[in-house]
C-alpha positions in Angstrom: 0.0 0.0 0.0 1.5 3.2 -1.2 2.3 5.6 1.8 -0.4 8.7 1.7 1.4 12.2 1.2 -0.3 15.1 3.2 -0.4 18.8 1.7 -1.2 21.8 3.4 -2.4 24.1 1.1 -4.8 27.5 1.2 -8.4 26.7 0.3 -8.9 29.5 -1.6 -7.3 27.5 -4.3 -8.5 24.4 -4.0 -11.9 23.2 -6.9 -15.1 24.4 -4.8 -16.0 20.1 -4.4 -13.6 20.6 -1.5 -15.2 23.9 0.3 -18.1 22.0 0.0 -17.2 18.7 1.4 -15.6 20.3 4.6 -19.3 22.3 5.0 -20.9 18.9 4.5 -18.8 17.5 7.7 -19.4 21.1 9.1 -23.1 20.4 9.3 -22.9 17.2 10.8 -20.9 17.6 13.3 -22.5 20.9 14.7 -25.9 18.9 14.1 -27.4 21.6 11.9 -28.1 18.4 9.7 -29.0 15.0 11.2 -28.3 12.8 7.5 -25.4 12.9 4.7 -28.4 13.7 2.5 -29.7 16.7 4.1 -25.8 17.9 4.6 -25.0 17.6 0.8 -28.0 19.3 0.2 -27.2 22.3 2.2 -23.9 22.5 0.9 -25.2 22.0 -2.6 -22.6 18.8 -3.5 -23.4 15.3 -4.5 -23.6 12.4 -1.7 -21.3 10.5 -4.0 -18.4 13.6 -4.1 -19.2 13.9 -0.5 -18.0 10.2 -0.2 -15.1 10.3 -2.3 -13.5 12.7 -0.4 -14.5 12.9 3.1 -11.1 11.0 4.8 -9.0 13.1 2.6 -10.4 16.3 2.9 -10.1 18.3 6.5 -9.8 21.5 8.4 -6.1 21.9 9.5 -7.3 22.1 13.2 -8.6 18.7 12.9 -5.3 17.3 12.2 -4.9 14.4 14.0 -2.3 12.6 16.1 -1.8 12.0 20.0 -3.9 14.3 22.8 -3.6 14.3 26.6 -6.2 15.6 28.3 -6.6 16.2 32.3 -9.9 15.5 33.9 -11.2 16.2 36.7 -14.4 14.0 38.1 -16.5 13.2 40.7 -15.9 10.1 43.1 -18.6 8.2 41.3 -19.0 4.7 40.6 -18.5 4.0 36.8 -17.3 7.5 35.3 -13.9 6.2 34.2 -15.6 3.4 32.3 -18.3 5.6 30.7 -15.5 8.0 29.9 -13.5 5.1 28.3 -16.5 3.3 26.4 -17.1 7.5 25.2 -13.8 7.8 23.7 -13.5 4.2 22.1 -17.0 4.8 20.3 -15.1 8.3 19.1 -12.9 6.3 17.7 -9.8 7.5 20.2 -7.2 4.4 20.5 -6.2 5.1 24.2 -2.7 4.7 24.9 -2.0 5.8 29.0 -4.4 6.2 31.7 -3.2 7.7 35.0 -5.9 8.5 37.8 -4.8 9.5 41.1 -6.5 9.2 44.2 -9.9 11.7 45.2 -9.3 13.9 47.4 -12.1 15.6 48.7 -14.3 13.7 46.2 -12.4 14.6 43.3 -10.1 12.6 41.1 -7.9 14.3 38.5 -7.3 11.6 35.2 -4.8 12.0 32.8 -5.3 10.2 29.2 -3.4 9.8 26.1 -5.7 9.1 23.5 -4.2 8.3 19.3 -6.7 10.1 17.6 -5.9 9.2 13.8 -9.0 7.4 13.8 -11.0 9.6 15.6 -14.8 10.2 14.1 -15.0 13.7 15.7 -13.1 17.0 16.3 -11.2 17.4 19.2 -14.0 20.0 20.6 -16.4 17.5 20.1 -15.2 14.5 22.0 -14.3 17.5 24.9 -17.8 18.4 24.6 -18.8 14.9 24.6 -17.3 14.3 27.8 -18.3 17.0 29.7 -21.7 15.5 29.9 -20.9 12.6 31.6 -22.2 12.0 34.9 -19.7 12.7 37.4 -17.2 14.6 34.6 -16.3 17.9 36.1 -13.6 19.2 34.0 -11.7 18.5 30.4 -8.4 20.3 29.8 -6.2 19.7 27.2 -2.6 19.2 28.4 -0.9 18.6 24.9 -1.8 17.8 21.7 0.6 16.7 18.9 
């Protein structure tokens, strides 16, 4: 399998299929539009363009690679695993976990997620677990 190559280059000059594919993945993500068909339509390009390039074409801020993140969360029974089973459903291949000990019924947990498979932004899977039960706090502490 031939190695991919990764550009960065300005949008502006890039064929308008592209402007329209990241609006497309725009739409969906901010739920503006629930279906691929109602996103396409919106952004006035073709499902089938949409699915030819969707994993090649994305916002530079949604590079992807490794991201720790420091949590703070409640002493409750089961947050860690619904934090875990949120981030494998995100698609985040976890590499560390650290938690330390509560103190005054707070736990701080550091994770180091690989996100190159990741099926949302980085500000969604923060959002995402910041409505867990017991989930407190997300910071990120690095992101490569």
């Amino acid at each position: 399998m031939e190695q991919r190559k990764l550009v960065i280059a300005d949008l502006s000059v890039l064929p308008p299929v592209y402007h329209k594919v990241l609006k497309v993945k725009e739409l969906l993500e901010s739920g503006v539009a629930e279906t691929v068909n109602e996103a396409a339509d919106m952004a006035d390009v073709s499902r089938s363009a949409y699915y030819k390039y969707k994993d090649y074409v994305f916002p530079f801020n949604q590079m992807q690679g490794i991201l720790t993140l420091l949590i703070a969360v409640i002493d409750l029974k089961g947050v860690l695993s619904d934090m875990l089973a949120f981030m494998s459903d995100a698609g985040c291949n976890i590499l560390t976990i650290n938690q330390n000990v509560p103190i005054n019924g707070v736990a701080n947990i550091t994770v180091t997620v690989q996100t190159e498979q990741m099926k949302v932004s980085t500000d969604r899977l923060i959002t995402g677990l910041q409505t867990i039960r017991g989930v407190r706090k997300v910071n990120i502490l690095a992101k490569q």
